[in-house]
C-alpha positions as CSV (number, residue, x, y, z in Angstrom):
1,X,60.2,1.3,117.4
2,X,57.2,1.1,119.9
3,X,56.9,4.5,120.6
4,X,55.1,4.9,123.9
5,X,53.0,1.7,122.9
6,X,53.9,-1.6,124.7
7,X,52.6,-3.6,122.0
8,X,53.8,-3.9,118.5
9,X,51.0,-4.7,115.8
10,X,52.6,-6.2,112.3
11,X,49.6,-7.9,109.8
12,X,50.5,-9.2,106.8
13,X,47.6,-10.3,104.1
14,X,47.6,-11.5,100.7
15,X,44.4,-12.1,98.7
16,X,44.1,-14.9,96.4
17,X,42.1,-14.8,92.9
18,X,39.3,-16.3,94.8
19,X,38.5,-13.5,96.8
20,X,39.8,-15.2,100.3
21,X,42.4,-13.0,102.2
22,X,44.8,-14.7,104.6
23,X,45.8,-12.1,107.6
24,X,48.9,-13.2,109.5
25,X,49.1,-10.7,113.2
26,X,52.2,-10.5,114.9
27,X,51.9,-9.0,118.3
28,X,55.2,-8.0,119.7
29,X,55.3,-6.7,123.4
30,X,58.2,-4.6,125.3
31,X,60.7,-6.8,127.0
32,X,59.5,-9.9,126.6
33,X,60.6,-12.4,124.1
34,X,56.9,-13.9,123.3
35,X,54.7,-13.0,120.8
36,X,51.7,-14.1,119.6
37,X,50.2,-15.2,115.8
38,X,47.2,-14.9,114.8
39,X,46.2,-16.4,111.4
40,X,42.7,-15.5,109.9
41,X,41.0,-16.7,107.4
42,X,38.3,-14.5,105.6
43,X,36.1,-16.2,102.9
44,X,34.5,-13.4,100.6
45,X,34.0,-15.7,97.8
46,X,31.0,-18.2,97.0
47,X,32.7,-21.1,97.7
48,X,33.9,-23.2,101.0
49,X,37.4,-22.7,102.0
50,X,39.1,-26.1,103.7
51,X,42.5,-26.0,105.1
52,X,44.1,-26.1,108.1
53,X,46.4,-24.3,110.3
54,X,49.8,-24.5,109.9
55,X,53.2,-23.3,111.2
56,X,57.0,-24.2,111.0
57,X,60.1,-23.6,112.1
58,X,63.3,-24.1,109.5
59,X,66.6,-24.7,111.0
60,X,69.7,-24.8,109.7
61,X,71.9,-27.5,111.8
62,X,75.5,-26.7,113.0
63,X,77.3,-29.0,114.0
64,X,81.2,-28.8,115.3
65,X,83.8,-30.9,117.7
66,X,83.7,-30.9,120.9
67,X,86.5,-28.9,122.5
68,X,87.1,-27.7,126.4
69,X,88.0,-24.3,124.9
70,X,84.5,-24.1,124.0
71,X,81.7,-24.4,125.9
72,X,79.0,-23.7,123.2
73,X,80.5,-27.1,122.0
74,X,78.7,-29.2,124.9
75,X,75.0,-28.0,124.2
76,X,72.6,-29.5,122.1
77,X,71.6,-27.6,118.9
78,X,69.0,-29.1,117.1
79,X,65.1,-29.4,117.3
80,X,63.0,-30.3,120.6
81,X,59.6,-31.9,120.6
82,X,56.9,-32.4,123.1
83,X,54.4,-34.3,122.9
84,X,52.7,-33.6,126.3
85,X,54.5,-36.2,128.3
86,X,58.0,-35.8,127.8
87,X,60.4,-33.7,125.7
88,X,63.2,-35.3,123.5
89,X,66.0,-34.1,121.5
90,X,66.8,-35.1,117.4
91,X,69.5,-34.6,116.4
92,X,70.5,-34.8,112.9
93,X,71.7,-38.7,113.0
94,X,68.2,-39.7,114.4
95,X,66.6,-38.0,111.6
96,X,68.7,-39.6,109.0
97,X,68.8,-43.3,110.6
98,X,64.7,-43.0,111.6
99,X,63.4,-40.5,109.5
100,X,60.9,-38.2,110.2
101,X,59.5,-37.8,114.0
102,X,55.7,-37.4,114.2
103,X,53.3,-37.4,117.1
104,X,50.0,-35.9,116.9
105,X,48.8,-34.5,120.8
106,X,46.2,-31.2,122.0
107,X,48.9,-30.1,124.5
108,X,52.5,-29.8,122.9
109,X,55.2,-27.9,121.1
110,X,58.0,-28.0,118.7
111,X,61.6,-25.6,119.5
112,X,64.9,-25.4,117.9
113,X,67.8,-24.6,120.3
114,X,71.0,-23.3,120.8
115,X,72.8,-22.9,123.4
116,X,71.4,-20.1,125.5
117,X,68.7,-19.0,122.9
118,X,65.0,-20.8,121.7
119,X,62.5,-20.4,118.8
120,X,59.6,-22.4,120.6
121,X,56.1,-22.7,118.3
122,X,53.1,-23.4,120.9
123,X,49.4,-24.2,119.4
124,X,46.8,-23.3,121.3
125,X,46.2,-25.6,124.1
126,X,43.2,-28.5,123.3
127,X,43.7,-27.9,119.7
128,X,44.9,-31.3,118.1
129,X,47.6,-31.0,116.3
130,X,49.7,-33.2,113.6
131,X,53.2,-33.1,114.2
132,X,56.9,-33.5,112.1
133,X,60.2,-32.8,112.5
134,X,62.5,-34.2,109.6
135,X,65.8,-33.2,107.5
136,X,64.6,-30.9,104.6
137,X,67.3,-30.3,102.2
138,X,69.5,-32.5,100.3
139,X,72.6,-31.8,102.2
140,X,70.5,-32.8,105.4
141,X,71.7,-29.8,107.2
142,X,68.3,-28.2,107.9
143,X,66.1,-29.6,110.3
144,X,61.9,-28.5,109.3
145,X,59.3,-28.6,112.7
146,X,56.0,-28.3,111.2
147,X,53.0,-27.9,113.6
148,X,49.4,-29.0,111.3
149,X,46.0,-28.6,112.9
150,X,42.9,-30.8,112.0
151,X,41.0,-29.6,108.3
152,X,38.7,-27.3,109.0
153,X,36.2,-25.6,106.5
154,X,35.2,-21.5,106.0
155,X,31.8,-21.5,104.2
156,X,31.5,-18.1,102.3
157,X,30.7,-14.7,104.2
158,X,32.5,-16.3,107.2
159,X,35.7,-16.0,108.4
160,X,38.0,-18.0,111.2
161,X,41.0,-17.3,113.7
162,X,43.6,-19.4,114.5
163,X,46.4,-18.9,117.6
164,X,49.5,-19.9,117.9
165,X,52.0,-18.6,120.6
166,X,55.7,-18.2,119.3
167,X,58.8,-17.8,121.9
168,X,62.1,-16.1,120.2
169,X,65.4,-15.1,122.1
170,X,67.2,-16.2,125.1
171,X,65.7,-19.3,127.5
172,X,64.5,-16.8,130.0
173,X,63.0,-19.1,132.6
174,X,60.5,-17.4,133.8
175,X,59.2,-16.2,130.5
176,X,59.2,-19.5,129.2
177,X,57.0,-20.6,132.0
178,X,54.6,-17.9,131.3
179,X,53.8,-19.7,128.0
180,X,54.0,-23.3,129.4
181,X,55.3,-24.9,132.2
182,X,57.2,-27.5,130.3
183,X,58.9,-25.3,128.0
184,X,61.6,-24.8,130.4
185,X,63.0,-28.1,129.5
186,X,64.5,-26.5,126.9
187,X,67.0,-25.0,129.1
188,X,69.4,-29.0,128.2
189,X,70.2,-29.7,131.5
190,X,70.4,-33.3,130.5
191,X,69.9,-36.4,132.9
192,X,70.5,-34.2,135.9
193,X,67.8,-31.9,135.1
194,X,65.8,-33.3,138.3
195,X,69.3,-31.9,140.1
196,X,69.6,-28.7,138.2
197,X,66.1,-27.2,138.3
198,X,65.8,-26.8,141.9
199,X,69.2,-25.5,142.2
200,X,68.6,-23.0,139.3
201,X,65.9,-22.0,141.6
202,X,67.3,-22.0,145.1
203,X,70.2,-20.0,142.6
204,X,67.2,-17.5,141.5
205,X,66.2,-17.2,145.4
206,X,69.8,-16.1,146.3
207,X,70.0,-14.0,143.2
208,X,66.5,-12.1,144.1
209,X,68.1,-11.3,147.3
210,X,71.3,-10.2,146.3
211,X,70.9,-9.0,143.1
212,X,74.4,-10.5,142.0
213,X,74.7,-14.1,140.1
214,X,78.2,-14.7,141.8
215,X,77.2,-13.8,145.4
216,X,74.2,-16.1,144.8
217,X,76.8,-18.9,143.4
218,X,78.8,-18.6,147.0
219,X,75.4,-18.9,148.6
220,X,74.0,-21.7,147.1
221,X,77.1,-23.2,147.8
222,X,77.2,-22.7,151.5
223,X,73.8,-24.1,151.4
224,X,75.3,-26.9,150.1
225,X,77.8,-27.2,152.4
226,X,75.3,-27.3,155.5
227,X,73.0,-29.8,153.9
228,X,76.1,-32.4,153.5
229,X,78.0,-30.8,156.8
230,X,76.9,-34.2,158.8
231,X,78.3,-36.7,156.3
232,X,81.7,-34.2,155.5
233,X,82.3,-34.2,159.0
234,X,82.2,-37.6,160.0
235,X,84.4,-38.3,157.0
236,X,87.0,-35.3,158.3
237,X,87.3,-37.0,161.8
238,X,87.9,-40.2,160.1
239,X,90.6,-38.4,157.9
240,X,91.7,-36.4,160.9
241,X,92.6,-39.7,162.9
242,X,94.9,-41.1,159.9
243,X,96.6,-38.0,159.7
244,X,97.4,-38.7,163.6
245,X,98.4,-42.0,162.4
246,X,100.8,-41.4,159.7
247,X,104.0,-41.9,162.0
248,X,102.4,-45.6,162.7
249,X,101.3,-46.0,159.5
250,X,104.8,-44.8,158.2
251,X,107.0,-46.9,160.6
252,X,105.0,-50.4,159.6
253,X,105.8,-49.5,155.5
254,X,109.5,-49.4,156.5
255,X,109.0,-52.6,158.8
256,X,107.6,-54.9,156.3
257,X,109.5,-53.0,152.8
258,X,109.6,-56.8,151.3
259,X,106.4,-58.1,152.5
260,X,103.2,-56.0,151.4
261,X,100.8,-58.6,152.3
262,X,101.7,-58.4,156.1
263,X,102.0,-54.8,155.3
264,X,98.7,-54.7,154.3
265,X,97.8,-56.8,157.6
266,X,99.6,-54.9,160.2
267,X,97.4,-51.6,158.7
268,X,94.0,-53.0,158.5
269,X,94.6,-54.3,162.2
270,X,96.0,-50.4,163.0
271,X,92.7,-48.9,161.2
272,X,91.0,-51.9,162.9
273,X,92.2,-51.0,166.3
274,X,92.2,-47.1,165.9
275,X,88.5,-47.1,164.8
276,X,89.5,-45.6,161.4
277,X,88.3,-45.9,157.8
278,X,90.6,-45.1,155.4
279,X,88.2,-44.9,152.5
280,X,85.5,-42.3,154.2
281,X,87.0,-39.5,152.8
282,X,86.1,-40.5,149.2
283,X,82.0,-40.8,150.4
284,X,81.8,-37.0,150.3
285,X,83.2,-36.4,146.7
286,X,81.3,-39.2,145.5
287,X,78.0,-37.9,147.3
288,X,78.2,-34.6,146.0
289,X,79.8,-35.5,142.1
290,X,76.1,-35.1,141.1
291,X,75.0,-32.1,142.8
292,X,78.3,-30.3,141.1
293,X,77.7,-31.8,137.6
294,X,74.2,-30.4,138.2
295,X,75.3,-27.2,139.1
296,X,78.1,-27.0,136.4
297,X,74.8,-28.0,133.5
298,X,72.9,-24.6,135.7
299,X,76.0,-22.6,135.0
300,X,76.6,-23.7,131.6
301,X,72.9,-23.7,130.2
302,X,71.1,-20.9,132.2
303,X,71.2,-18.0,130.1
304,X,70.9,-15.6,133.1
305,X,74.7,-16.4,133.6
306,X,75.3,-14.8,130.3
307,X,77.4,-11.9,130.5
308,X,76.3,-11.9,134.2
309,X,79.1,-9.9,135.6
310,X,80.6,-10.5,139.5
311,X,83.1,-8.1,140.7
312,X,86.6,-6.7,139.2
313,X,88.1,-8.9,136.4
314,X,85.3,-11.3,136.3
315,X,82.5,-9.5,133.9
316,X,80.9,-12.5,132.5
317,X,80.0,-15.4,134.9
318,X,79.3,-18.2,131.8
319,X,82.7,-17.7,130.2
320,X,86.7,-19.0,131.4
321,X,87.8,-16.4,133.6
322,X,90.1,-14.4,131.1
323,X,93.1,-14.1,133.8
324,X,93.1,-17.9,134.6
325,X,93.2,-15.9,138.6
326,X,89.8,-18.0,139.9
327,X,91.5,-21.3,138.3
328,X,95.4,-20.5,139.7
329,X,93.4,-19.8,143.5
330,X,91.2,-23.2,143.1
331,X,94.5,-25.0,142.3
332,X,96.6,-22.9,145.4
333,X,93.8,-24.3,147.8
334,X,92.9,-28.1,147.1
335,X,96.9,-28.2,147.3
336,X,97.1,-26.4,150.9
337,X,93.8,-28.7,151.4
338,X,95.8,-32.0,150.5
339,X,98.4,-30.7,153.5
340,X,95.7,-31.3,156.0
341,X,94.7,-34.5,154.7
342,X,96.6,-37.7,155.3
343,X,99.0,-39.1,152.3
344,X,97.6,-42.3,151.9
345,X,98.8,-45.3,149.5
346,X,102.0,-46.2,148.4
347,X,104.6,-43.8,147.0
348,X,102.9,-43.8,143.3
349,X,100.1,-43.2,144.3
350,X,101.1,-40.1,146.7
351,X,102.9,-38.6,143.8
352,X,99.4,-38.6,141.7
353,X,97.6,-37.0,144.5
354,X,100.1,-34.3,144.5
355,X,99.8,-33.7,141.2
356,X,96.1,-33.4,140.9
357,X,95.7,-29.7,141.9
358,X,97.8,-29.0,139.0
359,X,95.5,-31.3,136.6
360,X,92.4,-29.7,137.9
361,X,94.0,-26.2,137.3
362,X,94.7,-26.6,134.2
363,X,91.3,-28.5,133.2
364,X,89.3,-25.8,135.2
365,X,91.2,-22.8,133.7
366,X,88.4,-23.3,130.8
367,X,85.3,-23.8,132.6
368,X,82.7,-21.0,133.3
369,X,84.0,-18.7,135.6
370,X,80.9,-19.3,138.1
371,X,81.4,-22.6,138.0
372,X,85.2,-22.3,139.1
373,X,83.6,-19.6,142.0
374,X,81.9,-22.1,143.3
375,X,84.4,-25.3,143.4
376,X,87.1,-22.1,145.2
377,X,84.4,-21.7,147.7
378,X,83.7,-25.3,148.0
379,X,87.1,-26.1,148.9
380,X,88.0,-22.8,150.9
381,X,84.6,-24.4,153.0
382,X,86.4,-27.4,153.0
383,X,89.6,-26.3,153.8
384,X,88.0,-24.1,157.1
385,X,85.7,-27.8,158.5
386,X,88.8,-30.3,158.3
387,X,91.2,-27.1,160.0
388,X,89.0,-27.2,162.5
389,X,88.6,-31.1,162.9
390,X,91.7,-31.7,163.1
391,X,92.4,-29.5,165.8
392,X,89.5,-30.9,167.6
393,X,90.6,-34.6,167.2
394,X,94.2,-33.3,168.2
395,X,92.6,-32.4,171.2
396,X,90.5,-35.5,171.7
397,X,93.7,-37.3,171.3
398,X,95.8,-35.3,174.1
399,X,93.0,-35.1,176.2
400,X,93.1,-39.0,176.2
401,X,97.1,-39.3,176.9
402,X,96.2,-37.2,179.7
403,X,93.3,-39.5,181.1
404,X,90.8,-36.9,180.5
405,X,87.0,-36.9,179.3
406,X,86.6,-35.9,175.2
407,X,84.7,-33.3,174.5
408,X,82.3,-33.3,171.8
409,X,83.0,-31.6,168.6
């Protein structure tokens, strides 16, 4: 208990038979999940003390199957190092192929993570330090990060301080920044962390205005929408046209049933002739695949989604819904969103299309609930453009029967 102090003070000494007392100071402040260590050396004895300063982190390694029921199963756990350039993960199989992992640098760290939560150990900045991570037990299940400063020597009378920085508890973003910059990247957003950090911020942005995580996740996402509403709506006109096109399309399958090259001729000179593209509709997806892996690591990995509530049934935003509702509406609109795209291919590979909003349920009924928010909003968005474009190139298409002028979308 704190009391009405915002700082907690906890030393711990021991004296050996020399006369030379070690002091370890913990300082432990109110809502926030760094603290800082202060290790003192006080020589009352009549000879030189040499030693150096030292600090660890021992970490027992877990390690289980992936599974879809489980999202803790997709996140690294294991130790981090930086070594003031870049920050890599070792997991226990490097250890035990390579051995142990040293670097010596004035400017890094050592963390062991879990999922959503960090024990970080930062030296004091432009203080070299000797580095190690390695396996330490005989069952090779616990992972030792030891930080080791240069030797340095206490003559007697004289005493000297040593400070080290210590993050423990969730990955709090903006806490972790307080102590460095590059202790974020322990938040694993993997490869597409150049993706995910600027979304977890434009997410943050929203978030600071709405004060809800699953408003903020509809609002990045119709941010998203706008930046790629160009490309998706060139696409939708193209998909628009071979929806108009489907009788054609439909009467030259039944005219050349035995012949599929001249099949394949007669369309290409219809898609040709018509001005369409019958792949542009796959452009989009493939464009934005990134940006929702990206935003599917931000859900997954950003702590502030834990137990981040959004409104009625949905209390935590970084779990499966619990009702499988979000996942049954996702899979009720890409099927309405496949009516007002054309059915394209051969009969096999209609069938497969139809069947995918059923696939997707089912694989999205175990994803984080926000990230499910956002793919329903995507595709409601989705759903609303290509309504609309299609009833504008319905238009365009009367309007040119009729000998008239087409007006622009």
């Amino acid at each position: 208990d704190l009391g009405s102090s915002d700082e907690l003070v906890v030393a711990l000494t021991w004296t050996n038979e020399l006369g030379i007392t070690f002091t370890k100071t913990y300082r432990f402040n109110r809502g926030s999940y760094i603290s800082g260590l202060e290790q003192t050396v006080t020589n009352s004895s009549d000879v030189a003390w040499h030693g150096t300063e030292y600090v660890q982190i021992d970490r027992r390694l877990s390690y289980w199957e992936r599974s879809m029921f489980d999202v803790d199963s997709y996140s690294f756990n294991g130790p981090v190092a930086y070594d003031g350039d870049k920050a890599e993960k070792l997991d226990r199989d490097d250890l035990l192929d390579d051995g142990p992992y040293t670097y010596s640098t004035s400017s890094g760290w050592i963390a062991a993570i879990q999922h959503h939560f960090v024990t970080a150990v930062v030296p004091e900045k432009g203080t070299e330090q000797q580095y190690e991570i390695a396996l330490s037990d005989a069952t090779d299940m616990n992972a030792l990060s030891r930080a080791r400063g240069a030797v340095v020597s206490v003559p007697p009378g004289q005493s000297r301080s040593f400070n080290t920085t210590l993050f423990v508890g969730p990955k709090l973003q903006a806490q972790l920044e307080q102590v460095d910059e590059r202790l974020k990247l322990t938040v694993d957003y993997g490869w597409l962390t150049l993706l995910s950090q600027p979304l977890f911020w434009l997410l943050s942005l929203c978030y600071g205005f709405l004060g809800n995580w699953g408003w903020a996740i509809i609002a990045v996402t119709i941010l998203i929408k706008l930046v790629f509403y160009k490309l998706t709506e060139s696409s939708g006109r193209s998909m628009a046209k071979m929806r108009n096109l489907q009788p054609r399309i439909k009467a030259i399958q039944e005219r050349y049933t035995d012949d599929k090259q001249a099949q394949s001729q007669a369309m290409m000179e219809l898609y040709k002739t018509e001005k369409v593209n019958p792949a542009a509709g796959c452009l989009p997806i493939l464009i934005q695949m990134p940006f929702f892996l990206a935003f599917y690591w931000v859900l997954l990995e950003s702590v502030e989604m834990r137990q981040a509530p959004f409104m009625l049934w949905i209390t935590d935003l970084s779990v499966r819904d619990p009702f499988f509702i979000l996942p049954l509406i996702m899979g009720a609109a890409m099927f309405f969103q496949q009516k007002l795209n054309p059915q394209v291919g051969d009969p096999v590979q209609v069938k497969v299309m139809q069947i995918m909003p059923i696939i997707f349920t089912a694989f999205f009924a175990f994803f984080p609930a926000g990230l499910v928010l956002y793919w329903v909003t995507n595709t409601l968005l989705s759903i609303a453009q290509q309504w609309k474009i299609n009833k504008v190139v319905e238009q365009e298409a009367k309007d040119k029967k009729a000998g008239k002028r087409p007006k622009k979308a």
